[in-house]
N, CA, C and O atoms as a MOPAC input file, in Angstrom:
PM7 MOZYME 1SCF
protein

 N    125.45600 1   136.62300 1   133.98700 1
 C    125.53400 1   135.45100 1   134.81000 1
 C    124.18000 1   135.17300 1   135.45600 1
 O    123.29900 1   136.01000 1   135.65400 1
 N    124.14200 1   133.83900 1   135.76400 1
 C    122.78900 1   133.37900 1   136.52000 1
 C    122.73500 1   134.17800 1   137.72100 1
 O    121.66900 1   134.66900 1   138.09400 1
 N    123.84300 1   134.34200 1   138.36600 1
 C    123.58700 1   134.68900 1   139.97000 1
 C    123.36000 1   136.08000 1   139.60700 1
 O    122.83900 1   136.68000 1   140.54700 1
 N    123.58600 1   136.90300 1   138.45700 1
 C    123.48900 1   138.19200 1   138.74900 1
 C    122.10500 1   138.87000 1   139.11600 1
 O    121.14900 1   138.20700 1   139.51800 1
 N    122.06400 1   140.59000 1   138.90200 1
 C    120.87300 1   140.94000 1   139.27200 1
 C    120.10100 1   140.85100 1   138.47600 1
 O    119.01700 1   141.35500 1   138.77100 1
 N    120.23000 1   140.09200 1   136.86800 1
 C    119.33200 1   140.69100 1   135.78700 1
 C    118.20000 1   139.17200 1   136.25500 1
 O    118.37900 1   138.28800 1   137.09200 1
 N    117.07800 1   139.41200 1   135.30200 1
 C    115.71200 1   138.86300 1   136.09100 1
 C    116.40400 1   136.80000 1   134.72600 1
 O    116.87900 1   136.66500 1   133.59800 1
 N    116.02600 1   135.88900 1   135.77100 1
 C    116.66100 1   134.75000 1   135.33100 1
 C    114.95900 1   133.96400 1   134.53800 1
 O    113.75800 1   134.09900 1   134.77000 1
 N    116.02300 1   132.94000 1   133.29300 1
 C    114.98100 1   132.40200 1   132.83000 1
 C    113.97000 1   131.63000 1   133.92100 1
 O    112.76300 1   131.87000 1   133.94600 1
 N    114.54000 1   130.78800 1   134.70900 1
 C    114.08500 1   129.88300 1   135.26100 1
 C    114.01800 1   130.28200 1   136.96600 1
 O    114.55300 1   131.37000 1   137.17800 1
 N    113.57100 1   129.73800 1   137.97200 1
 C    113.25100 1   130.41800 1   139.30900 1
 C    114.97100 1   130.09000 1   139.72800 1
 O    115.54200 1   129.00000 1   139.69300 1
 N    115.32800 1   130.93900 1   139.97800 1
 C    117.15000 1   131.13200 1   140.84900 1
 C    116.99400 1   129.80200 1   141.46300 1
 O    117.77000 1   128.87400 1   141.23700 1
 N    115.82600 1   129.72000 1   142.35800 1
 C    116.20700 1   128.53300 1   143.48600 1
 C    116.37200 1   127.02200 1   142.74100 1
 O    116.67500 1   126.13400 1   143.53900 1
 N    116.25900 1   126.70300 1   141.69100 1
 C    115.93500 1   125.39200 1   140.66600 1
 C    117.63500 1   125.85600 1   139.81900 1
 O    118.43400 1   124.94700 1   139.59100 1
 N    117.88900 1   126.93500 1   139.54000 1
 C    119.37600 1   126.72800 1   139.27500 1
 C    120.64000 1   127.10500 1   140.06900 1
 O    121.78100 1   126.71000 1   139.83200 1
 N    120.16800 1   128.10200 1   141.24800 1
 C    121.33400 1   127.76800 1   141.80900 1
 C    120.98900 1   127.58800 1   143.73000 1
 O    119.81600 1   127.53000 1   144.09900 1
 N    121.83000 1   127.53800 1   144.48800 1
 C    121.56300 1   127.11000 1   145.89100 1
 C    120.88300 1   128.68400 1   146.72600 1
 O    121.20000 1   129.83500 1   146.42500 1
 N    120.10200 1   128.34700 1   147.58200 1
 C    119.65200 1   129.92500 1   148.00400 1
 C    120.38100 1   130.68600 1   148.95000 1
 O    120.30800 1   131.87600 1   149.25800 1
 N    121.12300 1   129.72900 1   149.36300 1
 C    122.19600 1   130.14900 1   150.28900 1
 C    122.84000 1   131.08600 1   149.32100 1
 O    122.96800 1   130.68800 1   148.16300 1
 N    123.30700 1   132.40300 1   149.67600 1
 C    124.22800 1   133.55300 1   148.57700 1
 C    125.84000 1   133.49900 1   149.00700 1
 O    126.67300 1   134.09200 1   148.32200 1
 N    126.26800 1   132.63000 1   150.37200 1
 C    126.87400 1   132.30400 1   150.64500 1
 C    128.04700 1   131.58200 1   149.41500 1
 O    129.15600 1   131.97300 1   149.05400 1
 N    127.35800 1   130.58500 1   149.07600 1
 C    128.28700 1   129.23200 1   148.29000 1
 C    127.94600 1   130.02100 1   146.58100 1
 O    128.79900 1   129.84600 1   145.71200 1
 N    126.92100 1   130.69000 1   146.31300 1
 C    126.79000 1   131.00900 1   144.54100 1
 C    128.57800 1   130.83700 1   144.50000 1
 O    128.91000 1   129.66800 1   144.69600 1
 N    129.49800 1   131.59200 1   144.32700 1
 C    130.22000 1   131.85100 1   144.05800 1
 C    131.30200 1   130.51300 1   143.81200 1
 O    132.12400 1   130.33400 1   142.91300 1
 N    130.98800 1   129.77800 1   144.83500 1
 C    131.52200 1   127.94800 1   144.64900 1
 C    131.03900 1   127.71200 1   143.66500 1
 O    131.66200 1   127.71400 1   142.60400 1
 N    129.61900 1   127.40900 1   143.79400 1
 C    129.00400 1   126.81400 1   142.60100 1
 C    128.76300 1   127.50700 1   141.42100 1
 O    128.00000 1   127.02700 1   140.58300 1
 N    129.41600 1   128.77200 1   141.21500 1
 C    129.75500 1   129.35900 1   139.87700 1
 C    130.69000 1   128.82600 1   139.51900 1
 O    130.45500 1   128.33000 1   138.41700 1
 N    131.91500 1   128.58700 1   139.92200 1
 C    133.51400 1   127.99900 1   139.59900 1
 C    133.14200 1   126.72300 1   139.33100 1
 O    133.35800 1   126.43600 1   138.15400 1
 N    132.65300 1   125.82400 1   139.99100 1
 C    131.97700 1   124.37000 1   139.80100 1
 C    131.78300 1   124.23100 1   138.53000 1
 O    132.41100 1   123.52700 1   137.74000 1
 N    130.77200 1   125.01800 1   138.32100 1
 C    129.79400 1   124.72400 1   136.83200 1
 C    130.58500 1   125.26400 1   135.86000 1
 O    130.43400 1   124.84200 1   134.71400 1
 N    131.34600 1   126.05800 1   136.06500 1
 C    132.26600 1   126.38900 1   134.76800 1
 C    133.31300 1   125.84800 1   134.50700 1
 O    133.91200 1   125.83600 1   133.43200 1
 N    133.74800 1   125.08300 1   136.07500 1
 C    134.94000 1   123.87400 1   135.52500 1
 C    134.02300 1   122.66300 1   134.36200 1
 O    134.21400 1   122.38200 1   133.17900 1
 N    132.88600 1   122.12500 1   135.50000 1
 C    132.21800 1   121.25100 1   134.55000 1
 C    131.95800 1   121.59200 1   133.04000 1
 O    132.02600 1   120.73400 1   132.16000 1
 N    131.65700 1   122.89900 1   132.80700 1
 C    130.95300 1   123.17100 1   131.43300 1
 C    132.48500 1   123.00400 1   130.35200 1
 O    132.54500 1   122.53300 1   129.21600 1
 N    133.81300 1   123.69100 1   131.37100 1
 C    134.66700 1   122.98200 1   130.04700 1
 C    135.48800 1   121.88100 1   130.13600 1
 O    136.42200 1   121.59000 1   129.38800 1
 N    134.93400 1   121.07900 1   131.43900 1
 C    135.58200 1   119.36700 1   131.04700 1
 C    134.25000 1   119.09100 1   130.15000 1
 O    134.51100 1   119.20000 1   128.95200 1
 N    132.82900 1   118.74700 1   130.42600 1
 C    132.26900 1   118.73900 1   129.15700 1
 C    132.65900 1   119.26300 1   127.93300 1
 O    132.44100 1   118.43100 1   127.05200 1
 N    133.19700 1   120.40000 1   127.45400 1
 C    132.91300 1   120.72400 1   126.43300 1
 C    134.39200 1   120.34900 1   125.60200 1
 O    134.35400 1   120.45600 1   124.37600 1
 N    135.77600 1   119.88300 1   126.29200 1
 C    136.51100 1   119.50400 1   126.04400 1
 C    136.22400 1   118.05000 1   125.62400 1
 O    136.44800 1   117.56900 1   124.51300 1
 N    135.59800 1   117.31600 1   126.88200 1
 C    135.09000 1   115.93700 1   126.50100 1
 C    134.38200 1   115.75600 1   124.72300 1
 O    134.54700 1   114.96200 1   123.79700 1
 N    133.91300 1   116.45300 1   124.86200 1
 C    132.83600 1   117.05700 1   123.84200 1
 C    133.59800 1   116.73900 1   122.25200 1
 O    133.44300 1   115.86700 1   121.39700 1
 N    134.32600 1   117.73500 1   122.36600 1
 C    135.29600 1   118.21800 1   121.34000 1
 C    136.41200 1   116.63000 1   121.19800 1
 O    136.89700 1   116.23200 1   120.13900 1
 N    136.56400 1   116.06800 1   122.36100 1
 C    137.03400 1   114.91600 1   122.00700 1
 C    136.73100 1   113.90900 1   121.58700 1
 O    137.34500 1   113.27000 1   120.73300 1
 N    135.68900 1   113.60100 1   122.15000 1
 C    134.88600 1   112.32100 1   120.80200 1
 C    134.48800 1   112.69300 1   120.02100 1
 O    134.86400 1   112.20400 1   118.95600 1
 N    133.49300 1   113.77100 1   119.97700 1
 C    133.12500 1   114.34900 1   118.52100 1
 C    133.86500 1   115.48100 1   117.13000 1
 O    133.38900 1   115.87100 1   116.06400 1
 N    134.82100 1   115.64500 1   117.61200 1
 C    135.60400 1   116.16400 1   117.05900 1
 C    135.11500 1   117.90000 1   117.05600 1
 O    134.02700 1   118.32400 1   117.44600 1
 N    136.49500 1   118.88600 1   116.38600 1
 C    136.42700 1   119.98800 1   116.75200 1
 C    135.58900 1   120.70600 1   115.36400 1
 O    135.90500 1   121.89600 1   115.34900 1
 N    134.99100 1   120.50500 1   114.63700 1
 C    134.19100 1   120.36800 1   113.90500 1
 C    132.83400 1   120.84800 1   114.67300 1
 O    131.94100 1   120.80300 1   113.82700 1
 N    132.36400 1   121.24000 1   115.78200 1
 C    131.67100 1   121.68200 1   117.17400 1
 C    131.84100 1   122.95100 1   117.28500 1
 O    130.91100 1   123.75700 1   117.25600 1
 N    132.94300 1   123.22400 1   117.41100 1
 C    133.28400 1   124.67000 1   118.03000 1
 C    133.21400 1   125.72400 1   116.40900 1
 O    133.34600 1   125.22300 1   115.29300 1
 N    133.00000 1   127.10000 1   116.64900 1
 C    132.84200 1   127.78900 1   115.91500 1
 C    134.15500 1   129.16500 1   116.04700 1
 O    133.61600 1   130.25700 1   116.22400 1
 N    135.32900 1   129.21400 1   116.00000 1
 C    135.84500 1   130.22000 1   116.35200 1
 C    136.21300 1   130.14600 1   117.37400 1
 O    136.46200 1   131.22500 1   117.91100 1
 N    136.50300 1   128.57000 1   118.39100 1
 C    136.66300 1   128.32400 1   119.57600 1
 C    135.58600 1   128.70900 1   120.72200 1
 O    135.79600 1   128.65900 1   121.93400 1
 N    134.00100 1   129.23200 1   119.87200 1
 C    133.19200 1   129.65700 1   120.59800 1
 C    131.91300 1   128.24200 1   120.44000 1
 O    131.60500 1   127.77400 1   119.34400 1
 N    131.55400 1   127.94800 1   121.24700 1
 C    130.24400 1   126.98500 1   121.47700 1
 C    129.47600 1   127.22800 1   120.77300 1
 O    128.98800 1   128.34800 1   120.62200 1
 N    129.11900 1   125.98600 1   120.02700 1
 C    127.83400 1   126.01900 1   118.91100 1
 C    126.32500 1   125.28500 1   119.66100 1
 O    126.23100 1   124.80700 1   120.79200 1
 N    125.58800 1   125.36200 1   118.93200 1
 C    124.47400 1   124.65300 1   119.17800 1
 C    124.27700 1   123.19700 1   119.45600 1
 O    123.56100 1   122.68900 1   120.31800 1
 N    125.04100 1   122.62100 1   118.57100 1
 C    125.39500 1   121.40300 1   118.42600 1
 C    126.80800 1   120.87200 1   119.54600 1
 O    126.87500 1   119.78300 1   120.11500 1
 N    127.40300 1   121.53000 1   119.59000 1
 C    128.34600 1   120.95100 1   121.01900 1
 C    127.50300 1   121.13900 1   122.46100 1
 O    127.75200 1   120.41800 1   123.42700 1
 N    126.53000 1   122.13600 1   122.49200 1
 C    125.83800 1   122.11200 1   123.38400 1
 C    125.12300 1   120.87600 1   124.01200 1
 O    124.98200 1   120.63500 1   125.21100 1
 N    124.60200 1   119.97300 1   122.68400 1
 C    124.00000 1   119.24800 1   122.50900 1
 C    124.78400 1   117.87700 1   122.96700 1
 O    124.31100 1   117.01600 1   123.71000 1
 N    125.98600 1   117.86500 1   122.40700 1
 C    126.63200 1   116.71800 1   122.37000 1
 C    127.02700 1   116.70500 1   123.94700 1
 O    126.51500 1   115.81700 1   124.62800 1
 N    127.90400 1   117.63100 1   124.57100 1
 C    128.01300 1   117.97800 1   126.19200 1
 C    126.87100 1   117.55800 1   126.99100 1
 O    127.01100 1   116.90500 1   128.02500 1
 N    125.77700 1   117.91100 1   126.54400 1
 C    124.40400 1   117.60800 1   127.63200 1
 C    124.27100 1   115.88600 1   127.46200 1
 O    124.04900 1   115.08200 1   128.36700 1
 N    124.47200 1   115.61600 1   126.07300 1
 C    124.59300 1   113.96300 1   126.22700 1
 C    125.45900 1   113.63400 1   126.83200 1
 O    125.02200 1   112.55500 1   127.23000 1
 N    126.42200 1   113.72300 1   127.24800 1
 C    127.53200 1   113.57000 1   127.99100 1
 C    127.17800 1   113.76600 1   129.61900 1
 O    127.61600 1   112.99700 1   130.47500 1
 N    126.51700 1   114.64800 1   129.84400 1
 C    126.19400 1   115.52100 1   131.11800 1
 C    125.26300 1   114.29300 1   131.31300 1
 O    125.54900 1   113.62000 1   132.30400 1
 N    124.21400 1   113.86200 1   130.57900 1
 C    122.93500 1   112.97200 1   131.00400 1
 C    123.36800 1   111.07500 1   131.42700 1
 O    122.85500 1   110.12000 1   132.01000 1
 N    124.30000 1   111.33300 1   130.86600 1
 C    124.51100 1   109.69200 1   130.71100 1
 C    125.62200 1   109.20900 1   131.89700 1
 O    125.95200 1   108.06800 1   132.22300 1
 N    126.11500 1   110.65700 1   132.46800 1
 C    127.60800 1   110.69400 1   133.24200 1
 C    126.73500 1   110.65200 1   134.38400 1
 O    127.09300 1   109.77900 1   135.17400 1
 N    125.69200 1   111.30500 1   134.75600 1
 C    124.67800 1   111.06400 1   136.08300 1
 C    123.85500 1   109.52800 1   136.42500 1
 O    123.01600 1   109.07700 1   135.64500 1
 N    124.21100 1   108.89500 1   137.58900 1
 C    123.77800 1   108.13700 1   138.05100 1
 C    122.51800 1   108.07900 1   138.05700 1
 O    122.12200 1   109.24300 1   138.12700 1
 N    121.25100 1   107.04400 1   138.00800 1
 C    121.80400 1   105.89300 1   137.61000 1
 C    122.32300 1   106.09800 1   136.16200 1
 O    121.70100 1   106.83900 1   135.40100 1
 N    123.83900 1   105.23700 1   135.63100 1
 C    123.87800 1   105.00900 1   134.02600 1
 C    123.06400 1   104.56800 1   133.35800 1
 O    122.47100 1   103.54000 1   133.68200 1
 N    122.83100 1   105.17700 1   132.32600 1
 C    121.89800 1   104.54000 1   131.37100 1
 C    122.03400 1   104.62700 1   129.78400 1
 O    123.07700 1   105.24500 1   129.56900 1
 N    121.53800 1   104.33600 1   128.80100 1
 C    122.10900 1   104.25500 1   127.65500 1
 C    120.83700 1   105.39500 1   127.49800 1
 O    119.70200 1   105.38300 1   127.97400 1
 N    121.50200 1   106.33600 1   126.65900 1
 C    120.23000 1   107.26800 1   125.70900 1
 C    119.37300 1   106.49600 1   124.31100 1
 O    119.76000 1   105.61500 1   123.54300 1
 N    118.41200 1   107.05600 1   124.36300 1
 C    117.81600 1   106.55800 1   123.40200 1
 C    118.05800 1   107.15500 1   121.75300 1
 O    118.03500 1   108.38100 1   121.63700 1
 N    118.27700 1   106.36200 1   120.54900 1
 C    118.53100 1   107.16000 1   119.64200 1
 C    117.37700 1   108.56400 1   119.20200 1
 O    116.14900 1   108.48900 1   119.16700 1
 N    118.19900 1   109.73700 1   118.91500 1
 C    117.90500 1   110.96500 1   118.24500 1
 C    117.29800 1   110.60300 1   116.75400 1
 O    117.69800 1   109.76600 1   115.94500 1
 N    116.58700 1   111.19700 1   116.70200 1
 C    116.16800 1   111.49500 1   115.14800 1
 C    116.55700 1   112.48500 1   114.72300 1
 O    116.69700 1   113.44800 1   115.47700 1
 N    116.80200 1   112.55200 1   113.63000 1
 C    117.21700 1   114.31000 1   112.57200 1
 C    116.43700 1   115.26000 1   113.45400 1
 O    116.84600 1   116.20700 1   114.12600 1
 N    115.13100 1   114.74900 1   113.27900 1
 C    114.27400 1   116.27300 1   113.78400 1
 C    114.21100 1   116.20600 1   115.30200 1
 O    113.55200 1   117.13000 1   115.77900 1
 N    114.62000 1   115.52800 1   116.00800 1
 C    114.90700 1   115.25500 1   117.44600 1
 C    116.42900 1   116.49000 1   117.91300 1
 O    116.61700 1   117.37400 1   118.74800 1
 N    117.06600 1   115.96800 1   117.00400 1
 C    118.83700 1   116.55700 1   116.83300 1
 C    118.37300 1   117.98000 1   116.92500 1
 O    118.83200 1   118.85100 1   117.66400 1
 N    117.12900 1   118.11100 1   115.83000 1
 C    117.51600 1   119.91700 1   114.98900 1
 C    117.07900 1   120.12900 1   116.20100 1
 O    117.73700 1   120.60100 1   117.12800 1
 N    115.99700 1   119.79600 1   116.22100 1
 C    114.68800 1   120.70900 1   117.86000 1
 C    115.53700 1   121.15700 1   118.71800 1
 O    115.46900 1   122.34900 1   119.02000 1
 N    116.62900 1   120.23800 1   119.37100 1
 C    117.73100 1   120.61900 1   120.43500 1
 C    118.81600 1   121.42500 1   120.11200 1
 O    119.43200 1   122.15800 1   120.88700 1
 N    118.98700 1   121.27900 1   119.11100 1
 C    120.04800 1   122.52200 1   118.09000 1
 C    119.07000 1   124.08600 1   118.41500 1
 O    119.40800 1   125.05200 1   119.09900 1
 N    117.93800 1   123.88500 1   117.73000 1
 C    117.27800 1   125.27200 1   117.63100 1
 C    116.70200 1   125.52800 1   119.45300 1
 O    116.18100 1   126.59100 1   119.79200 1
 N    116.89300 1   124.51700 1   120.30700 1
 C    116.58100 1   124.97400 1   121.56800 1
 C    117.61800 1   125.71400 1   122.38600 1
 O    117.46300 1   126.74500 1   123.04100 1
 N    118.84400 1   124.89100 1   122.19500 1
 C    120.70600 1   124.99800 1   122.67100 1
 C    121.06300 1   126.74900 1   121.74200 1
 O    121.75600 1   127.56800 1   122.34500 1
 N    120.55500 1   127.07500 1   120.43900 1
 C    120.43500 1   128.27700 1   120.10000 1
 C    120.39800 1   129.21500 1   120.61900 1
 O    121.18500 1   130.15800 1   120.70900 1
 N    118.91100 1   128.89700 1   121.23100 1
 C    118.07700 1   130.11300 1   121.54900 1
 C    118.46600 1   130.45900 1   122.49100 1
 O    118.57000 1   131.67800 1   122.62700 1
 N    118.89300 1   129.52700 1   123.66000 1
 C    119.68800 1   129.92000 1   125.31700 1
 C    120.88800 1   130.41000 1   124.80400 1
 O    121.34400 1   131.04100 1   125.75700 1
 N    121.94200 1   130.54000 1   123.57700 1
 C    123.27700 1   130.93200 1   123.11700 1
 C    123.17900 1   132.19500 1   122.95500 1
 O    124.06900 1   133.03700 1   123.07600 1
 N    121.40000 1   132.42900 1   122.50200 1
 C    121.13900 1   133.87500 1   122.22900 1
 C    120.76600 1   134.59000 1   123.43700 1
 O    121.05000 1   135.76900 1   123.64500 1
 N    120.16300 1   133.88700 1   124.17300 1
 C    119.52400 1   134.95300 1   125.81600 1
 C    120.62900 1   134.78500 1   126.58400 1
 O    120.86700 1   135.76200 1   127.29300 1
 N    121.19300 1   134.10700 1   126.65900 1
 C    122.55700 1   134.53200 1   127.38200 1
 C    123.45500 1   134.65200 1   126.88200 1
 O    124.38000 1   133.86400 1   127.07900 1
 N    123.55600 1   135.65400 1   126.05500 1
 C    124.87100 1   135.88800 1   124.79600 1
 C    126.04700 1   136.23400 1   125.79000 1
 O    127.15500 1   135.83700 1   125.42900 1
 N    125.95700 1   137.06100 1   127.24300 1
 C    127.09400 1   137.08100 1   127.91200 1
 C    127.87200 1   136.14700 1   128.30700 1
 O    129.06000 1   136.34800 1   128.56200 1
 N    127.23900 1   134.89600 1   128.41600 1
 C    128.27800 1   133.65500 1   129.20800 1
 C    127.45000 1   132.29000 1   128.45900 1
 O    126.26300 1   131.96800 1   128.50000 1
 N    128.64900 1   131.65500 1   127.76300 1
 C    128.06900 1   130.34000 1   127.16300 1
 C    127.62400 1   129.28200 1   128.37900 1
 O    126.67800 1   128.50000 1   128.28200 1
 N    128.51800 1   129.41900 1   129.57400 1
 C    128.34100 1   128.70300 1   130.75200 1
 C    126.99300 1   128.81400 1   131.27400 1
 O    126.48700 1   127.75900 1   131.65600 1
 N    125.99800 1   130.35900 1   131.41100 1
 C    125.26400 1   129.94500 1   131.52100 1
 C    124.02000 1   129.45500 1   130.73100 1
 O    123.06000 1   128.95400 1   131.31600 1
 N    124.07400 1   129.64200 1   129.14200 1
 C    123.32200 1   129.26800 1   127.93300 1
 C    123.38500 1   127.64200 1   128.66600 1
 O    122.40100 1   126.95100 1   128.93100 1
 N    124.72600 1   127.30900 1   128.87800 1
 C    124.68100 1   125.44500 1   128.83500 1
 C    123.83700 1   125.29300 1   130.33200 1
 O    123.20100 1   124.24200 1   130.41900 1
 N    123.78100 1   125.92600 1   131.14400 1
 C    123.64100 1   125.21200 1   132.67500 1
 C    121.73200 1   125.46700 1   132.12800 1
 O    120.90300 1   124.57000 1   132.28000 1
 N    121.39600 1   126.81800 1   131.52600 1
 C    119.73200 1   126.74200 1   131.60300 1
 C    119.04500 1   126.15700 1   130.43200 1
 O    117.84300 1   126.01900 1   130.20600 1
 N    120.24600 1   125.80100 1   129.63800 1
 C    119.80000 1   124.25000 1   128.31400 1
 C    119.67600 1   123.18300 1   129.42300 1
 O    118.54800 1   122.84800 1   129.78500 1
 N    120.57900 1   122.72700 1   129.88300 1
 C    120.50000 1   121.25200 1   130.55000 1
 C    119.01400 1   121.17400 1   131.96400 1
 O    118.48700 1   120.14700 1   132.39100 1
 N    118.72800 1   122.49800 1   132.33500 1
 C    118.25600 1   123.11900 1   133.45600 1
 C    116.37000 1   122.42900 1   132.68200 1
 O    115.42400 1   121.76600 1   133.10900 1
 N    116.81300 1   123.24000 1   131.19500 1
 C    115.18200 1   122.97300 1   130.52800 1
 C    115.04500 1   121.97900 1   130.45100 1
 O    114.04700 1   121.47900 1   130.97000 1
 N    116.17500 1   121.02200 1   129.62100 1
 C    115.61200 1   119.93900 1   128.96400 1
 C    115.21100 1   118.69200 1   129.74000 1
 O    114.23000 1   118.03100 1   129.39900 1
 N    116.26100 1   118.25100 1   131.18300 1
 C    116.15800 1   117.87400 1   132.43800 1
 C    114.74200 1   117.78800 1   132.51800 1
 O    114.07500 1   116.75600 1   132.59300 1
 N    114.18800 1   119.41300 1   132.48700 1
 C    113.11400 1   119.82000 1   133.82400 1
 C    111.92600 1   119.22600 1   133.22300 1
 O    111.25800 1   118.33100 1   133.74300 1
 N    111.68100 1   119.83400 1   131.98100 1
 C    110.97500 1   119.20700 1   130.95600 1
 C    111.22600 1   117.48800 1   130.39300 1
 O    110.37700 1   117.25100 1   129.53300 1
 N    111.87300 1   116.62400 1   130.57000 1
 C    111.88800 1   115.49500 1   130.15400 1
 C    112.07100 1   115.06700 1   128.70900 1
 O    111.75400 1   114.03900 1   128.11300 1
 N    112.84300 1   116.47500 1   128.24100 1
 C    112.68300 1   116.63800 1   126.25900 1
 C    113.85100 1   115.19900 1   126.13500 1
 O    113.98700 1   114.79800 1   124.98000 1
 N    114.54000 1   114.55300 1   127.05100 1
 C    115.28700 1   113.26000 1   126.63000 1
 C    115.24100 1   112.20800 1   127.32200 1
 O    116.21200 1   111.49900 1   127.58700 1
 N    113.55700 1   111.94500 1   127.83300 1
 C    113.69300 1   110.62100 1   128.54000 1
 C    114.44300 1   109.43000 1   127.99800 1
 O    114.57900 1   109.20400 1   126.79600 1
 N    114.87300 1   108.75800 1   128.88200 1
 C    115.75000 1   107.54800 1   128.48100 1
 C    114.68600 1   106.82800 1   128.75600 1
 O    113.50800 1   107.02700 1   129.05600 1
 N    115.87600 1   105.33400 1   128.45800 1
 C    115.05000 1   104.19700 1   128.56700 1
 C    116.30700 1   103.03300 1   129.05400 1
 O    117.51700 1   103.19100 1   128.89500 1
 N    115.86000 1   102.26300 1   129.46100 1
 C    117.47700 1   101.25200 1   129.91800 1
 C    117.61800 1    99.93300 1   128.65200 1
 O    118.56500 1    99.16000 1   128.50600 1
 N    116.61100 1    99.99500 1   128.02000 1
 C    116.49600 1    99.16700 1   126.82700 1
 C    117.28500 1   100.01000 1   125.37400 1
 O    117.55900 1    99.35900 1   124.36600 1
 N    117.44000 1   100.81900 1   125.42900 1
 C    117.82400 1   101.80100 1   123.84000 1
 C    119.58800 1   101.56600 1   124.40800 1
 O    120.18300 1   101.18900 1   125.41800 1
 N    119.98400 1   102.21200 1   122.61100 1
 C    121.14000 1   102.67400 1   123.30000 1
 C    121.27100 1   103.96900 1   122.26500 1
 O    120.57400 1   104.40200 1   121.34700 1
 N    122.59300 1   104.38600 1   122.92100 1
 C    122.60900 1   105.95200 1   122.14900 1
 C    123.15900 1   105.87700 1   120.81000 1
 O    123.85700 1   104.98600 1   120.32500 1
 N    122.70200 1   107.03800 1   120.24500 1
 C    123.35900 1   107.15300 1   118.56900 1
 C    123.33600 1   108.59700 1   118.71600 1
 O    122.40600 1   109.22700 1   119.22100 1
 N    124.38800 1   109.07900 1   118.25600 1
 C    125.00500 1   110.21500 1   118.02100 1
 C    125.57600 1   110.48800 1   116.92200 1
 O    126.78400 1   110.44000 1   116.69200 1
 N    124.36500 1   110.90500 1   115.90900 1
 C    125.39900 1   111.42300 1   114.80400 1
 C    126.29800 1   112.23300 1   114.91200 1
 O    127.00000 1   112.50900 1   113.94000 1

């Protein structure tokens, strides 16, 4: 887990509150969110996502679009390219692999990077395509 003692990708204070008080709220929080996303997920895009009922790379992907577009202000995403898609596949991976203990937190320090980094600026002119 993020809150635990092992050393975190990203600085604790940027993913969770510093207060040690509430972690424990906002652990339950994010794991309700991660499976109404990932249910959401599985519902428009079909279950064709999940691997063994376990989170793939690609539902990761599809959830964070979901996650980006559900945050105020709305905005339409801009279309993905193939090699746009894979890059976030092989990024949504690699967090599946460093946090092989909890998919919840693979998804919170995917959305944490790509956010932080700007790997999906929008635009209010595009709209989304989701293969």
């Amino acid at each position: 887990m993020l809150m635990g003692s092992h050393t975190s990708l990203v600085p604790t204070s940027c993913v969770v509150p510093q207060v040690k008080d509430v972690w424990s709220f906002v652990e339950e929080q994010r794991a309700d969110t991660f499976e109404d996303l990932k249910d959401a997920a599985v519902a428009i895009f079909g279950d064709a996502l999940l691997d063994d009922d376990e989170v793939t790379p690609q539902l990761m992907v599809k959830m964070l679009l979901i996650q980006m577009n559900h945050k105020t202000p709305h905005r339409r995403l801009r279309v993905l390219s193939s090699t746009e898609q894979k890059d976030l596949n092989a990024v949504a991976n690699a967090f599946l692999e460093l946090c092989d203990q909890s998919e919840t937190d693979a998804y919170w320090v995917f959305e944490f990077f790509v956010v932080r980094y700007g790997i999906l600026e929008t635009s209010h002119e595009t709209e989304v395509c989701v293969p």
